[in-house]
N, C-alpha and C positions, 0 to 999 in steps of 0.2 A: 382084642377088640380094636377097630378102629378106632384112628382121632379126626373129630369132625366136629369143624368152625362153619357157622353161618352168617354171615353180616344180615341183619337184619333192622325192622323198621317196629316195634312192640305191636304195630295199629293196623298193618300189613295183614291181609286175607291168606292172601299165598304164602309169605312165612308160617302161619297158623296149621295151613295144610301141609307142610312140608313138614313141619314138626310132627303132626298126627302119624303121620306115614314112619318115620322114623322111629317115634315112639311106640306105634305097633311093632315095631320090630327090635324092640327093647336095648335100642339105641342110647347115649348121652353125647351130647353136643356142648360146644363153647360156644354163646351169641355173642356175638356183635355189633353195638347195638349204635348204628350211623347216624341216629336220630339225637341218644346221648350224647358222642363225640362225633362231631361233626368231621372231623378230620381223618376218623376212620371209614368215610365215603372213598376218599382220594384212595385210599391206602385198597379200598375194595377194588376201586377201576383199575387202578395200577395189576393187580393179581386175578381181575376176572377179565382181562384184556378189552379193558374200555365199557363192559358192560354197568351200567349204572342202577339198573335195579334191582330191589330187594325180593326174596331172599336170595344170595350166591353162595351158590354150598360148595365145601373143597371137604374132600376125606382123604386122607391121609396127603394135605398138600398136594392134591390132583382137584383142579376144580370142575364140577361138575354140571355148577349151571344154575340154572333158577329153578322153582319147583316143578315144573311142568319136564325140567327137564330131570332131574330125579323120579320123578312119576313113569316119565317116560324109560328110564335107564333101569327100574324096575320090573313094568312090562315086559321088556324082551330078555329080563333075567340077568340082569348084568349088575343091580346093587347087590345083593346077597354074597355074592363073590366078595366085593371091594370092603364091605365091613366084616366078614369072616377072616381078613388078614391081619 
């Protein structure tokens, strides 16, 4: 099984949905929660190249993006791969 960290915000829409998605597909994740430590924002921009919004999902230390782009990376078939490794 993959390992998959999300920085996330608890109050976040699109973290909510990103989760749903993963969790149908019987997924577990580490959050991250940038709202609790705030100093784990910097630590997020720093590895999602400057992107500051929540959710920024990385599986297996490949980051993938925010939910739209996990949604997206599942449409044309390309998550089911990345968490099968």
């Amino acid at each position: 099984m993959a390992t998959i960290e999300m920085y996330i915000d608890p109050y976040c829409p699109y973290c909510a949905k990103a989760k749903r998605l993963l969790t149908a597909k019987g997924q577990t994740w580490a959050e991250i929660d940038v709202i609790a430590d705030p100093k784990r924002r910097a630590e997020m921009r720093d590895r999602a190249s400057g992107r500051n919004t929540v959710p920024q999902i990385f599986i297996d230390g490949q980051h993938i993006g925010g939910c739209d782009d996990l949604h997206a990376l599942d449409a044309k078939g390309g998550l089911d791969p990345l968490l099968a490794a």
